[in-house]
C-alpha positions as CSV (number, residue, x, y, z in Angstrom):
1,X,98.2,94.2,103.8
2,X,95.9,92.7,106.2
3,X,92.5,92.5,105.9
4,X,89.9,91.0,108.7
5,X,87.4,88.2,108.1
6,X,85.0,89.2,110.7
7,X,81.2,88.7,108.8
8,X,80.2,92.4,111.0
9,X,83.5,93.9,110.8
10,X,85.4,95.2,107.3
11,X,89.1,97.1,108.0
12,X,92.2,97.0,106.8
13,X,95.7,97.0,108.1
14,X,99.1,97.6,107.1
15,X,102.5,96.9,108.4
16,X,105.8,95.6,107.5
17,X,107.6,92.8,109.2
18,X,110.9,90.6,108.9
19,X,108.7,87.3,109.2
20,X,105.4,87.5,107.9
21,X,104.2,84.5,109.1
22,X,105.3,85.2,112.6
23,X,103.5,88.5,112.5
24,X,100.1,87.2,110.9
25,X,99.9,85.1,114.5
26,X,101.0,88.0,116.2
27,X,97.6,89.7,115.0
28,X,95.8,86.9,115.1
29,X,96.0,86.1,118.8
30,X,95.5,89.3,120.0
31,X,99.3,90.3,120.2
32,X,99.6,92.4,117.3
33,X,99.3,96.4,117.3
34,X,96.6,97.9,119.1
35,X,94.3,98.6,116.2
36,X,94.2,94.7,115.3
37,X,93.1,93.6,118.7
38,X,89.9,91.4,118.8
39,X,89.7,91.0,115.2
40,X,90.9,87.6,112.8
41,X,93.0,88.9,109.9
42,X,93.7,87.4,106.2
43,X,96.7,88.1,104.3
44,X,95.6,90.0,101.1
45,X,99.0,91.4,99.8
46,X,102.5,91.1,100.0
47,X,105.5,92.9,98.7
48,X,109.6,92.1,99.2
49,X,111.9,94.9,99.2
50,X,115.4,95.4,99.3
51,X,116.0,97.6,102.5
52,X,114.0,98.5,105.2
53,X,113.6,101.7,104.2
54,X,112.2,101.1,100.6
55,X,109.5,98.9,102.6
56,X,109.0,101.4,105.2
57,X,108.6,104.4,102.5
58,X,106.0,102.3,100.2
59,X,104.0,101.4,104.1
60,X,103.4,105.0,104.4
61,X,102.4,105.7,100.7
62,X,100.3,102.4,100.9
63,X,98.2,103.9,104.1
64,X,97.7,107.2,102.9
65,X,96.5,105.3,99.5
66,X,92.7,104.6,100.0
67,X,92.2,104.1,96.2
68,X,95.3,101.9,96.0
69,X,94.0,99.5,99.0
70,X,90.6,99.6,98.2
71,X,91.6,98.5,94.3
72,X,94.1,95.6,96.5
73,X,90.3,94.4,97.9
74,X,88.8,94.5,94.7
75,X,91.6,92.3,93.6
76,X,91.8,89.8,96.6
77,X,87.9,89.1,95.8
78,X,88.6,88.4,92.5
């Protein structure tokens, strides 16, 4: 889960990816999925899984969550 470090501008984003690091640039210079355009991002949780569809499955629960992200801030503030 991304979250952007923009002082005006609070969102978060989430996504799954082979290369993480790779990806994080991706977003970061403007590359990324549409709704990350124009914004800088911060990596504010990870998770490995073993198949792409375990990750996939825990994306979609994860972006339905609000609670569950919102409790993933809370934590990254900490």
């Amino acid at each position: 889960m991304l979250k952007s470090i923009n002082s005006d501008f609070s969102k978060t984003y989430v996504g799954y990816t082979h290369n993480l690091e790779a990806r994080l640039d991706k977003h970061n210079t403007n590359k990324g999925a549409k709704s990350t355009k124009g914004h800088k991002w911060v990596l504010i949780y990870k998770k490995k899984f073993k198949s792409k569809n375990e990750a996939m499955s825990f994306e979609y629960k994860l972006k339905k969550d609000k609670k569950k992200r919102k409790d993933i801030i809370k934590n990254f503030i900490k």
